[in-house]
Every structure is written in structure tokens, then in C-alpha cells.
N, C-alpha and C positions, 0 to 999 in steps of 0.2 A: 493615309493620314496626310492632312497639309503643313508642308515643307514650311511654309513661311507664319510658324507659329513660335519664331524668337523675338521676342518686343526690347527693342534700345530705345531709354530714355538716356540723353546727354545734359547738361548742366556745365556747360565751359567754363562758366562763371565760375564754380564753386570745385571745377576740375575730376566732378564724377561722373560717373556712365553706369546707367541700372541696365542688364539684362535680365527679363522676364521669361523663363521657362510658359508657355501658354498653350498649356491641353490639360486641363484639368476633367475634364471626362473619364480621361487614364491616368489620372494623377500626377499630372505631367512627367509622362513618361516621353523619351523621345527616338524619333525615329532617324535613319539615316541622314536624309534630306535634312531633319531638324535640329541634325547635329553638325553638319557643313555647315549651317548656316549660323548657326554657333559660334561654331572655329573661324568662321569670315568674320564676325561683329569683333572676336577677338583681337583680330588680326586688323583691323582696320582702327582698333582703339589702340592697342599697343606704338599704330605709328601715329596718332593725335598727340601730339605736344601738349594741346590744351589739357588731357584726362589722367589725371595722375593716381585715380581711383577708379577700378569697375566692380560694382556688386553685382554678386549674384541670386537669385532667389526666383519661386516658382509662385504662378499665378493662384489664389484663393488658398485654401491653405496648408497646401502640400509644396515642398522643394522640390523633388524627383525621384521618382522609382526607378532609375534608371535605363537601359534599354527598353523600346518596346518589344514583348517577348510574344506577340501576338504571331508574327510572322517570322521565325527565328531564320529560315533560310533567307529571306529576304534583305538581310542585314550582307549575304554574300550572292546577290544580284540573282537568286534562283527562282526566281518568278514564286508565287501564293501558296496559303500552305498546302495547297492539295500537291505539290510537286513533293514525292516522298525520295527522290534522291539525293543523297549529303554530299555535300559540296567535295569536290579534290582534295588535298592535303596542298596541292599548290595555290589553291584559290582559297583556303584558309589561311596560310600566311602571309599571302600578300594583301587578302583585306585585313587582317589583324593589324599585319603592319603600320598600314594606314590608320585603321581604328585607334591603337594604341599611341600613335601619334599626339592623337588631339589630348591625350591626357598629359603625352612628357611636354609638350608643349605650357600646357594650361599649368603641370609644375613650375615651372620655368619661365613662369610669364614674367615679362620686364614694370608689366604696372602690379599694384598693389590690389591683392582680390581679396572681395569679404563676400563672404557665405553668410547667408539669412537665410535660416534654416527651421520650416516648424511641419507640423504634421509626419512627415516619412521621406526617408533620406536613405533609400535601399540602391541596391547594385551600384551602379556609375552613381545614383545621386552621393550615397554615402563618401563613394572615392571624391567627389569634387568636394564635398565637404570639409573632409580629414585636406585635400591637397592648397585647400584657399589659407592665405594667409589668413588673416581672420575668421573667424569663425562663431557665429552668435546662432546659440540654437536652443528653442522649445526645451523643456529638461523633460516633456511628454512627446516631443518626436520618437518615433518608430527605426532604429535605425539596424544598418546588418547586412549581411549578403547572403538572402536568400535564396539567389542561382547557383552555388556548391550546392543546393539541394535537386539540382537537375544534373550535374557531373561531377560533384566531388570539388574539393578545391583545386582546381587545375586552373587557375585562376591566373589574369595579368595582374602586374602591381603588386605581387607578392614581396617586393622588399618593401612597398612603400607601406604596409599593412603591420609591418613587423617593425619598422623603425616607427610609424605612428602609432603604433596601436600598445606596442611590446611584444615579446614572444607569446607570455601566457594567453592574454586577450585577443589575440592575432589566432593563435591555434584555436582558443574557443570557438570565436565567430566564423570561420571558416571550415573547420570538422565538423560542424552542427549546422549554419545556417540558423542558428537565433538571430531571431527580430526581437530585440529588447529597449526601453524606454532610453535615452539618453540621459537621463538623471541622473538614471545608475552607474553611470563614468564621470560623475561631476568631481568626481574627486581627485582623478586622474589628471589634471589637465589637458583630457585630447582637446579639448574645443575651447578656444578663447572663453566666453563665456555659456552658462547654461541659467537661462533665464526661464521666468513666466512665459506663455507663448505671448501674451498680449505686450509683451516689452523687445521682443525680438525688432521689431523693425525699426522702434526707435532709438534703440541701443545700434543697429548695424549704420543706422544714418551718422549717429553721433561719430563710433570709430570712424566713419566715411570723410565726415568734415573734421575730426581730428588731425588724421594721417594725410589729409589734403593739404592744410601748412606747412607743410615740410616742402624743401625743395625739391623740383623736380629728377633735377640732376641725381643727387643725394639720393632719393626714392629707387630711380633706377643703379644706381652705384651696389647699394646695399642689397637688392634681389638677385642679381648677380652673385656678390658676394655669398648670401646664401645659398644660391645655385652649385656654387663650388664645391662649400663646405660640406652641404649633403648629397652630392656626389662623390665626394671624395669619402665620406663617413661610411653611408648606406644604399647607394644607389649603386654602385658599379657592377655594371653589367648588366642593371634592369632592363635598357632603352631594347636591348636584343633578348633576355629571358621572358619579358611580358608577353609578345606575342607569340615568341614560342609555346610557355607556356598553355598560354591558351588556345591556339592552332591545336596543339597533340592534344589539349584538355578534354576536346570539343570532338573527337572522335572515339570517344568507348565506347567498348561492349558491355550490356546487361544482361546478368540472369535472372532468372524465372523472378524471381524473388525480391529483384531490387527496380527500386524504381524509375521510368524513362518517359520523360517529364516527356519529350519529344513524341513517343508514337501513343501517350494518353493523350493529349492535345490533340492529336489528330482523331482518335477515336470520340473523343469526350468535350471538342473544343475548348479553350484556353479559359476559363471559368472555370469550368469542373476542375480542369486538370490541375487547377490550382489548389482546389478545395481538397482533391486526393494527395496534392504533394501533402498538403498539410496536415491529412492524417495520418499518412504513412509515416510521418517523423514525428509523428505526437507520442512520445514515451512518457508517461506517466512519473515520475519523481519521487523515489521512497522516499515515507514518512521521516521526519527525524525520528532520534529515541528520544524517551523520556530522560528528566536528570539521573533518574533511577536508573537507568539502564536498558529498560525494559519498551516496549513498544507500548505506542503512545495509543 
């Protein structure tokens, strides 16, 4: 995949900066290089004075499926899929490490991030969603983490899922891997707004030139501020349990019986294996009863 598919528009004038996700082939999914390259554009706006806003949002009409899971070892420098050896236990944590970085990071950002969010907002899309301060998304986006359905929840970001999401909706989407519509949480507050998808991007521009009036100073004063306060509320000790997490996540064993997303892909290439995770977790949903009691 090419590396250089993060598109920055800037607007100095108006103090905003758009980052475009650009692989919609794979839904823009991204891959390692296109997630450095990411965490640069980030890094190079956070020290522009002029940008007191960066949005986020993926090309055509999806946000992000989050990693690409086409070449899972690859993500830890292991050459194509055909190399069936798992990575170290030390070379899991120390790419984690780094992995996990560009998320406490991207919590943590000093400028102000909005999420424009429509079609499918799964794995890392969903977490940069829930982690942007604002938040405008499709009430028909697909949203959820569906990779607990390759290893269980042994997931990073596990306090950030619980303090966003709550405990109940935290333990649902991640003991199951539902992909469920984002409407169905409108009631919740997770997401600033849940809109029509055809209003999504002029509601994200609008908060954009909103929250752009505000002083700069002040802008960064106040995300600090928050930085603190959920640190000190919900995050302590995430910045070291996420990629732990996920390092020890990323190495069990299966039996006969249970599913390994990892050596079906390799037999069945990453389509199939898709198409098997999703039957394998297809459980069927007893009927309600009738008012009467009785089955309906």
C-alpha cells in the first residue's frame, strides 16, 4: 500500500487544517507508513500557530476501518503474509509501544480535533472517533471493534472504551465484536452530534469555524486542562496497560473449535476469512415471547 495516502488541506485564514484518510479501495483502512504519516501531519500542525483546528475524515464515504489487517505481521516488520512465524513477545511490545503512542498522543492533542464521521468507523477508526473532541457522525455509520473477533478483547485503550463508552456498552462491543449502526447510541451522548450522513460535513465545517473564534491561547489552555482532568479521572495507567495489553493480547492459543482469524487468512486469504469470522459469530437471537407468554 502507498505510504503517502494522508491528504492536508490548511486554511490559515480561517485557522483549520483537514486531514483526509485516502484508500478508499479498503475503506480507508491504513497501513503503517500511512499512519506515520498521519502522526507527522499531526505533529507539524500542532506546532502551526496559524491552525487552531484539525479535522478529521476519510475520502468517499467511509472514515476508517482502522488497521489494515491484510498483512497483520507486517504491522511488526515481519516481511508478507506468507512468513507464518509470530512475531517475539519483545518485538510486540516494543511496536505496540510505539503503535499506541500515536493514539495517547492524538488524545492529547493541544489543537482542537473533529471527527467527520460516515459510512464505518471500526477498529482504530472507531477509537479516533470516540478520542476527537468533536465528533459529527452518519446516525447510519457502522461502528464497533470488530478485531476482538480475531483475539478476544485484549485490546489497547481499554480504559478509554470504558470511560467513553460506559462499562455496560464497553463490555457489550467488545465481548461480541458488534458492528452496530451509530443511531442506536444517539441517545447516549458518545458523539457530539448524530446527524443525516448528507449533513455530516457541513455540520463538522460549521463546529470547525465555530471553535476557530476562540483564542488561540485559551484553545490550547483548555485541552490541557482536559488532559488533566481525564487523566486523573480515567486514564491512569492506560499510557503502559494499552500496549501491554495488547502485546500479551496478540499471542493466544486456539482450540479446534474456536476461531484464528490469523491461520484462516492464510489458508482462505483475507476476504474469505472475513466472511468465516462472520459466520462463526453469527448467533441467531431468540424470538421475543408473546404478551401472553407464550412463543410467538
Amino acid at each position: 500500500m502507498d505510504a503517502g495516502r494522508i491528504e492536508l488541506d490548511r486554511d490559515t485564514e480561517a485557522g483549520i487544517a483537514c486531514l483526509t484518510i485516502d484508500n478508499p479501495e479498503r475503506r480507508n483502512a491504513y497501513d503503517p507508513g500511512m499512519r506515520e504519516q498521519l502522526g507527522g501531519h499531526l505533529d507539524d500542525l500542532a506546532a502551526d500557530d496559524a491552525i487552531k483546528v484539525v479535522v478529521l475524515r476519510g475520502s468517499g464515504d467511509t472514515f476508517s476501518t482502522g488497521a489494515d489487517m491484510n498483512n497483520a505481521y507486517g504491522w511488526y516488520g515481519e516481511g508478507g503474509p506468507e512468513r507464518r512465524r509470530r512475531p517475539s513477545q519483545r518485538r510486540r511490545l516494543t511496536v505496540d509501544r510505539k503503535s499506541f503512542s500515536f493514539y495517547h498522543d492524538f488524545m492529547g492533542y493541544p489543537k482542537v480535533t473533529i471527527a467527520e464521521v460516515r459510512g464505518f468507523a471500526l477498529g482504530g477508526g472507531f477509537e479516533l472517533a470516540l478520542m476527537a473532541d468533536i465528533s459529527v457522525i452518519a446516525e447510519d455509520t457502522k461502528i464497533g471493534m470488530p478485531a476482538t473477533r480475531f483475539l478476544g478483547p485484549a485490546l489497547g485503550s481499554l480504559h478509554m472504551f470504558f470511560y467513553r463508552l460506559g462499562p455496560t456498552l464497553a463490555r457489550r462491543l467488545l465481548l461480541t465484536g458488534d458492528v452496530i449502526p451509530a443511531g442506536e447510541l444517539a441517545h447516549l451522548s458518545i458523539f457530539t452530534e448524530v446527524v443525516n450522513a448528507a449533513d455530516v460535513a457541513p455540520r463538522a465545517d460549521w463546529w470547525a469555524r465555530k471553535i476557530a473564534r476562540m483564542p488561540a491561547d485559551g484553545l490550547v489552555i483548555a485541552k490541557e486542562a482536559f488532559r488533566l482532568v481525564e487523566q486523573l479521572q480515567g486514564y491512569q495507567g492506560e499510557e503502559v496497560a494499552s500496549y501491554l495489553f495488547h502485546a500479551f493480547g496478540t499471542n493466544l492459543q486456539f482450540e479446534e473449535d474456536e476461531f484464528n482469524f490469523v491461520k484462516t487468512r492464510a489458508e482462505h486469504g483475507t476476504r474469505r476469512a472475513f466472511e468465516l469470522r462472520d459466520a462463526h459469530f453469527d448467533v441467531p437471537a431468540p424470538q421475543p415471547s408473546s404478551p401472553h407468554g407464550g412463543p410467538q
